[in-house]
N, C-alpha and C positions, 0 to 999 in steps of 0.2 A: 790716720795721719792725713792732714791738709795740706793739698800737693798745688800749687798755682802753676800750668805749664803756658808758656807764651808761645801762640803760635800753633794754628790747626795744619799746616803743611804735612807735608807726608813724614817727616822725623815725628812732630808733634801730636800727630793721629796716632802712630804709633807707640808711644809712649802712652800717650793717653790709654791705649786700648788695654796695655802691657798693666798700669797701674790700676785700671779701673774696676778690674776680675778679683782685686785684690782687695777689698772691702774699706778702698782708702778715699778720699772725701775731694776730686777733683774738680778743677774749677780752667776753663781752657781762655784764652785771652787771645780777638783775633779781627781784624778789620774784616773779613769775608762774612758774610753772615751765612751764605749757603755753607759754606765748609763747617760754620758751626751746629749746623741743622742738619746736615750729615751727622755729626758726632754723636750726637742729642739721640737719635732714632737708632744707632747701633750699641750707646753705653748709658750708662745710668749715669751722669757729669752734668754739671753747671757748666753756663757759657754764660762771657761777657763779649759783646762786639763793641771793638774801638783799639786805638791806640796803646800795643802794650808797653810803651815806656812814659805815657800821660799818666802822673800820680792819682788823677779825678779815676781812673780806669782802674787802676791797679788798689785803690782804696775800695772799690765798687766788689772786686775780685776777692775780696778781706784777705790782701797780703798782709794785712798785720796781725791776723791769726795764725797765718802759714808756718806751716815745717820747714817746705822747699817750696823754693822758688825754680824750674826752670823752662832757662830761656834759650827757644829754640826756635826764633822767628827766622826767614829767610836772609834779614838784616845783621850781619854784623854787627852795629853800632847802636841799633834799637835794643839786640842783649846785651850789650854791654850799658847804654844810658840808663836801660832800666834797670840793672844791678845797683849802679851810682847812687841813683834814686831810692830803690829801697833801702841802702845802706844807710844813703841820709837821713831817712824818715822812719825808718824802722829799728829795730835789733834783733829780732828773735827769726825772722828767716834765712835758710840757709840758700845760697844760688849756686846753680848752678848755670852755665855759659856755652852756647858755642859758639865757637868763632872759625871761619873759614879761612879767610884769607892768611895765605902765609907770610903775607908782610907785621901782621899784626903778632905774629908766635914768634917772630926772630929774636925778638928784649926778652929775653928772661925775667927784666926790673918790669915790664910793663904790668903783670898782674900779680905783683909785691905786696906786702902790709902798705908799703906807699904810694903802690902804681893804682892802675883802677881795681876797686873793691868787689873781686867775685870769690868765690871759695873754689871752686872746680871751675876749671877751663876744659870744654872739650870739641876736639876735631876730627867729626866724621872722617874728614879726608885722609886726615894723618891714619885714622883708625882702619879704613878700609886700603888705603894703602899699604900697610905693615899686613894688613890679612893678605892679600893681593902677593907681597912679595915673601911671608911664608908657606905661600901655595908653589910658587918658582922654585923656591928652595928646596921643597921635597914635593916633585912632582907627581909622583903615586899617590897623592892623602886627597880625601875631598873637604876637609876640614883641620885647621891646626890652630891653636892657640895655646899663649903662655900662662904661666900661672909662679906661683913662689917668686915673681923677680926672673922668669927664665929658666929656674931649677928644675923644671914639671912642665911638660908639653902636653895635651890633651890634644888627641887627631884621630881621624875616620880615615877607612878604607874600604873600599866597594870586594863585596867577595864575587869572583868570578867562579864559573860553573868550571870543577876537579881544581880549585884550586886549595890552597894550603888550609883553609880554614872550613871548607865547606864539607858541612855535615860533622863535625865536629863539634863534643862537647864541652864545654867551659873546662870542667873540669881534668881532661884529656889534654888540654893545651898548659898546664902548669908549668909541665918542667920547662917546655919551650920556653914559652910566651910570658905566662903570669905570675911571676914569680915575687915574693915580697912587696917591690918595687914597679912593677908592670904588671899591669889589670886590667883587665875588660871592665868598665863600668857600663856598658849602653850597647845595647844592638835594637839600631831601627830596622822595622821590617815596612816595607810600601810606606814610608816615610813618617810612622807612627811608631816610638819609643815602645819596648818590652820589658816587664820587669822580669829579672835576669837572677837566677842562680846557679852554682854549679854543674847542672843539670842539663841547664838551658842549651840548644841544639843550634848550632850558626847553621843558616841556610845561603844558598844561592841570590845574590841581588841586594844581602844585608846589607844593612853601612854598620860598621862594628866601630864602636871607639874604646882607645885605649889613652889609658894614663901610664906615662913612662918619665925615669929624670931624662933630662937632656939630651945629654951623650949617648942614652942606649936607643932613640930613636930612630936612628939609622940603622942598628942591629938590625932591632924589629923589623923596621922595612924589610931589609935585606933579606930575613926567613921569610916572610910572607910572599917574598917575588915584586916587590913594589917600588923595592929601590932604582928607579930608574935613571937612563942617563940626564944629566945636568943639561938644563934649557940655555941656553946662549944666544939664540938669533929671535927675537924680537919685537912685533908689531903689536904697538899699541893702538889703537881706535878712539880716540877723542881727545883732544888737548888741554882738557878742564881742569878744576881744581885736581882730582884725582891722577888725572894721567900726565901731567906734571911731574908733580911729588912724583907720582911710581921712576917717568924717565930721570927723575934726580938722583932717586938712590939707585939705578942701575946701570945710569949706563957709563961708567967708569972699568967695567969689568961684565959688560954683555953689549951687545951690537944691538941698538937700540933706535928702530924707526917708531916716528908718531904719525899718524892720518890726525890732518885737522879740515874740516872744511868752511870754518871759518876765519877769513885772510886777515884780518887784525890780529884777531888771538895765535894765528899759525905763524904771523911774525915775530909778536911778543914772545913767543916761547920758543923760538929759533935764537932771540936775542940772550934768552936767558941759560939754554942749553948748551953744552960745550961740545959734547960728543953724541949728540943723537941730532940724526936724520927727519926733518922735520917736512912734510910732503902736505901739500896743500891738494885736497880731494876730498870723495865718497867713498868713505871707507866698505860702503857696499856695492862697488863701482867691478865688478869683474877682470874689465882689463888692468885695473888699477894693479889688483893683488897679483895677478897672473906678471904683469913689469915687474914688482917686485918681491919674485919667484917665494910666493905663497907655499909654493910647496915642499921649498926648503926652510921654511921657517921655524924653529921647534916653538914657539907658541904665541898664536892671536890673542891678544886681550881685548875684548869689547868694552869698552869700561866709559862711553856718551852717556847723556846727559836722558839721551831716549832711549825705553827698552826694547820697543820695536826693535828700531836699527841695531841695539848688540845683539835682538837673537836672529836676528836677519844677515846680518856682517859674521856673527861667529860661527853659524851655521854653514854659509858660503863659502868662509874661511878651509872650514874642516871637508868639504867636498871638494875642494879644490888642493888636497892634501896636506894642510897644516899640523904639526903633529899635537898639540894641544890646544885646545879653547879654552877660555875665561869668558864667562859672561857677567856682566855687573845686571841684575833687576831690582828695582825700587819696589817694583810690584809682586809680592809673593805670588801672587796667585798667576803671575806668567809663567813660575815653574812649571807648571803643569805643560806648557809647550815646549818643553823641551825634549820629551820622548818623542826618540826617532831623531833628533837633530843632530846626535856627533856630539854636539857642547858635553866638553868634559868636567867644566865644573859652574855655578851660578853663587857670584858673590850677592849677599843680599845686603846693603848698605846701611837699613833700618836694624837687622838684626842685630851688624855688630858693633853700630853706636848705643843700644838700648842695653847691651851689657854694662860699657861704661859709666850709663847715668844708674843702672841699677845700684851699684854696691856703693853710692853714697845713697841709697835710698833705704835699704834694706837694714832692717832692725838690730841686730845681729853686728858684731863685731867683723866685717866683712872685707877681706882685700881686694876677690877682683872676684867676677861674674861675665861669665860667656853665655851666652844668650841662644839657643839651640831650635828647631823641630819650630820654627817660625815664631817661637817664646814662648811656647809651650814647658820646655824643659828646660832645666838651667844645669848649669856646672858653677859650685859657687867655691871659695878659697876664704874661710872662714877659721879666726883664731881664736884658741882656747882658754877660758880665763875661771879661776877658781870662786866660789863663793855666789853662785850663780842659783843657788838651791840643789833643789833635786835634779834639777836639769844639767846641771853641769857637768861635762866628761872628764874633769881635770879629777886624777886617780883611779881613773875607772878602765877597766881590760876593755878592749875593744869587743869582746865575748860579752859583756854587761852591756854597753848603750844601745836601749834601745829603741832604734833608729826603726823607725816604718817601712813598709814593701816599697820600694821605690825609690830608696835613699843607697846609693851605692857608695862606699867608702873608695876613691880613688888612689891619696899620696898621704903623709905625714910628711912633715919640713920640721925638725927641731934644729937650732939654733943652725941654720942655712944649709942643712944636710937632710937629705934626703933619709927615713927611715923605714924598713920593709915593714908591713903589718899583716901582725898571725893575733889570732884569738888571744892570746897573752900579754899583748904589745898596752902597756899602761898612757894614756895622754898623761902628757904635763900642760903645767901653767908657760902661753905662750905658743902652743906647735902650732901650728898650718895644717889644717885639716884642709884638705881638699875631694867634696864630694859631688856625685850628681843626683841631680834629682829630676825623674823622668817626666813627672807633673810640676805647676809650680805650686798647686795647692801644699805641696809638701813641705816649701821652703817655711813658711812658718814655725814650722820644728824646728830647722833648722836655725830660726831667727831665734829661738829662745833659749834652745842648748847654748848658743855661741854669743847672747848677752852681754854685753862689755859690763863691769861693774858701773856703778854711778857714783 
């Protein structure tokens, strides 16, 4: 596939790096030229340096060969001109968009058949916010996402040493735990996926994920000891595009202070906020936190623009008694500073926009992709369609497909319900297969069983 991505920034790096393992035909578009010479020495990619919404550039790039298009400069209006543009001048590429600001998402008419020409519109911020506040929602998990429309929740939980799962084996935990509908697909061990059978023994320190429908995720919790109390008190760490949105959708029904230290933006969004506490500071400021009694807080969110300052802020946070951290890092490889610091959990921004551009990327008949283990492993929500060849599952017992070491079968969705799956369970034309896969080399299987017709 011939993939054009606009924009070497840290979304666009990563993306690139995510598509490029993938034996697909990149081509990167970016006024920097060091950031393109970085790219060049870590991936096998084509680079153009210039203007990615200049036609002379984007002709040079052979977007008129292109699959996809997308566009992920740090520019709002240069992905969006250069969508316009290829649309004008082209027809066989597919785009996709992000767009930041939320003045621009308010029209639902604005990216119409009539409004500006993009296929997929997508918003890190909206995206890392919606992670951000299903992290609030079930405070025990260090990972949740949706799947089916909401039917299907995939989420992690840390095993703690004599707790409920530890030293137990998969198959020991059925009656509990795994039953038709609720399934271990994944247990990372020191932050590297294992492929998992019956068999397979949870230890101390795992992060375990489960596939469950909706409503029984709380159960789950609840056996496992994880259902904790509900966060209410509040402090967010930066007033940005992200920490906005988050104080928008919460603070109507949670007590909601923001740290900004910068006095334009900490007014703008005093203006725009109705009930959250909008304080002009350093959110790594000590006396700051300690005024407002940090240590009854039930959770810090570090969520700036710089990673330093949230593991430095969310760190301090947590020594000065906060009952949970959020860290937002741009930079995976800061993870590794986080042993020893209290931070209870590290949103990764890159990780969980790169699912959404995946499953319009991805060969395969595909609704949605979560993006795991730094994109190493995916979780994908893939629909089943008959006439596919040999590859296809549509008639087949789940005891027949055969699915490679690595491919864990999580959920069945037929016709908006959730279905338990035993060795006899038949796909039909149409279900929601929802699986993981601990590599992504494996996703290609997956792209072929789950082929849309032509």
């Amino acid at each position: 596939m011939k993939i054009v991505i606009l924009g070497a920034g840290v979304t666009g790096s990563s993306v690139a790096g995510a598509l490029a393992s993938e034996e697909n035909d990149i081509v990167v578009i970016d006024f920097n030229p060091l950031l393109l010479d970085a790219l060049k020495e870590r991936f096998d990619i084509a680079t153009v340096a210039g203007n990615a919404a200049h036609p002379s550039i984007l002709e040079q790039a052979g977007v008129s060969h292109a699959d996809i298009v997308i566009a992920v400069t740090d520019s709002d209006e240069t992905n969006m001109l250069a969508c316009v543009i290829i649309n004008a001048l082209y027809s066989r590429p597919k785009t996709i968009a992000r767009v930041r600001a939320i003045d621009y998402m308010k029209n639902p008419n604005l990216f119409s058949p009539l409004g500006i020409p993009v296929d997929h519109v997508i918003s890190p911020e909206q995206i890392v916010m919606e992670s951000i506040r299903n992290l609030i929602d079930f405070p025990g998990v260090l990972h949740i996402s949706d799947f089916a429309d909401g039917l299907v929740r995939l989420f992690s939980v840390r095993v703690t040493e004599d707790g409920v799962l530890t030293g137990k084996q998969i198959n020991s935990l059925k009656e509990r735990f795994t039953t038709g509908k609720i399934r271990i697909v994944a247990i990372f061990r020191q932050g590297k996926p294992l492929p998992i059978n019956g068999e397979s023994i949870i230890e101390t320190d795992d992060e375990v994920f489960f596939v469950a429908p909706r409503k029984e995720v709380r159960r789950v919790l609840k056996e496992l000891n994880k259902l904790e109390e509900p966060l209410k008190r509040i402090i967010i760490a930066g007033g940005g595009h992200v920490g906005k949105r988050l104080a928008l959708a919460l603070e109507n029904d949670h007590h909601v202070k923001i740290i900004e230290k910068n006095p334009n933006r900490a007014q703008k969004i005093a203006n725009d906020l109705n009930n959250t506490v909008v304080l002009l500071g350093d959110c790594a400021d000590e006396s700051l936190l300690i005024d407002e009694s940090i240590e009854s807080t039930d959770l810090f969110c570090a969520i700036t623009e710089n990673d330093g300052v949230n593991i430095i802020s969310a760190a301090l946070a947590k020594s000065l008694g906060a009952r949970k951290t959020i860290c937002l890092l741009n930079h995976i490889s800061y993870t590794k500073l986080l042993a020893g610091t209290g931070i209870d959990v590290a949103v990764l921004p890159n990780q969980e926009t790169l699912g959404s551009i995946l499953k319009h990327v991805r060969r395969g008949d595909v609704a949605q992709v979560t993006s795991l283990c730094g994109g190493t492993a995916e979780a994908i929500e893939a629909i089943a369609h008959r006439g596919n060849g040999s590859n296809s599952v549509v008639g087949v017992p789940v005891s027949k497909v055969n699915f490679p070491a690595g491919i864990v079968l999580g959920a069945l969705i037929r016709n908006q319900q959730v279905v338990s799956i035993h060795h006899d369970t038949v796909f039909e034309e149409n279900d929601h297969v929802i699986m993981f896969a601990i590599d992504k080399k494996l996703v290609a299987n997956i792209e072929a069983t789950f082929q849309p017709i032509l």
